[in-house]
C-alpha positions in Angstrom: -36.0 179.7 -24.1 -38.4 181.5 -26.5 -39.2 183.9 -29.6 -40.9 187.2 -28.9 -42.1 189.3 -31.3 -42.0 193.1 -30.5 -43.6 196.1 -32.3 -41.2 199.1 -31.9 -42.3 202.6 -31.8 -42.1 203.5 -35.5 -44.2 200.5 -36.5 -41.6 198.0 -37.2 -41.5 194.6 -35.6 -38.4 192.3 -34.7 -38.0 189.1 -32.6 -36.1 188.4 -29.6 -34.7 184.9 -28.3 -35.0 184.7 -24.8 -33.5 182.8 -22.2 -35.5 180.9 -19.0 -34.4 184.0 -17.1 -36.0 186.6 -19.0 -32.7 187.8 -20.4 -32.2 188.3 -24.1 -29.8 185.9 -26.0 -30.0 187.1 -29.6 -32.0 189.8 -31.0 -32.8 190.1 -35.2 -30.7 193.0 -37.0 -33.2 193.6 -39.4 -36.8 194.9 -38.8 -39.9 193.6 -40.1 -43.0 195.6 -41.6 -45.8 192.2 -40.2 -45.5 190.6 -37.1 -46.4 187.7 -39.4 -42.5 188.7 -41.0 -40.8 189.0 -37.8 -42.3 185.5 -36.8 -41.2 184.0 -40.3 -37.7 184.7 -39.5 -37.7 183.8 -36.3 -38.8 180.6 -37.1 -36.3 179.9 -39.8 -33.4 180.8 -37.0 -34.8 178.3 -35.2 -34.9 175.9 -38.2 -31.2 176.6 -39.2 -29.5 177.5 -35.8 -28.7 173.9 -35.0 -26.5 173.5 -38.1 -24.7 176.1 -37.6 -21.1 175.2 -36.5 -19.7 175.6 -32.9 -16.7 178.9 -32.4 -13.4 177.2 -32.8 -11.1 178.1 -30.1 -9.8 181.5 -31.7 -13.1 183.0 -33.0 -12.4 185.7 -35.5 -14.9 188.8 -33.9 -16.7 190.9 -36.1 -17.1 194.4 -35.5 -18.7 197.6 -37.2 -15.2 198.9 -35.7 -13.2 196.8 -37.2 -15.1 197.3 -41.0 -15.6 193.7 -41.0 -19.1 193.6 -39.9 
């Protein structure tokens, strides 16, 4: 796995985690005005990610549909 920072076309920058095959596995919701942002937040996802808690067996899901997310 890796971080990849990408410029989109209006300028703005966001990273991508992904996997050994190339596929993505997360991208960030928010965009970034620097590359040097975009890599700053990547880098604290990989900081915090691991203490994060594993989904329980009935994950609540979080939707823009449901008005939750």
């Amino acid at each position: 796995m890796r971080f990849v920072i990408d410029q989109n076309n209006d300028g703005q920058f966001h990273w991508r985690l992904t996997g050994d095959d190339g596929a993505d596995l997360a991208v960030s919701p928010a965009s970034f005005a620097s590359a040097t942002a975009a890599c700053s937040a990547a880098a604290d996802v990989h900081l915090h990610a691991g203490s994060a808690p594993a989904p329980e067996g009935n994950p609540v899901l979080l939707s823009a549909a449901s008005g939750l997310g």
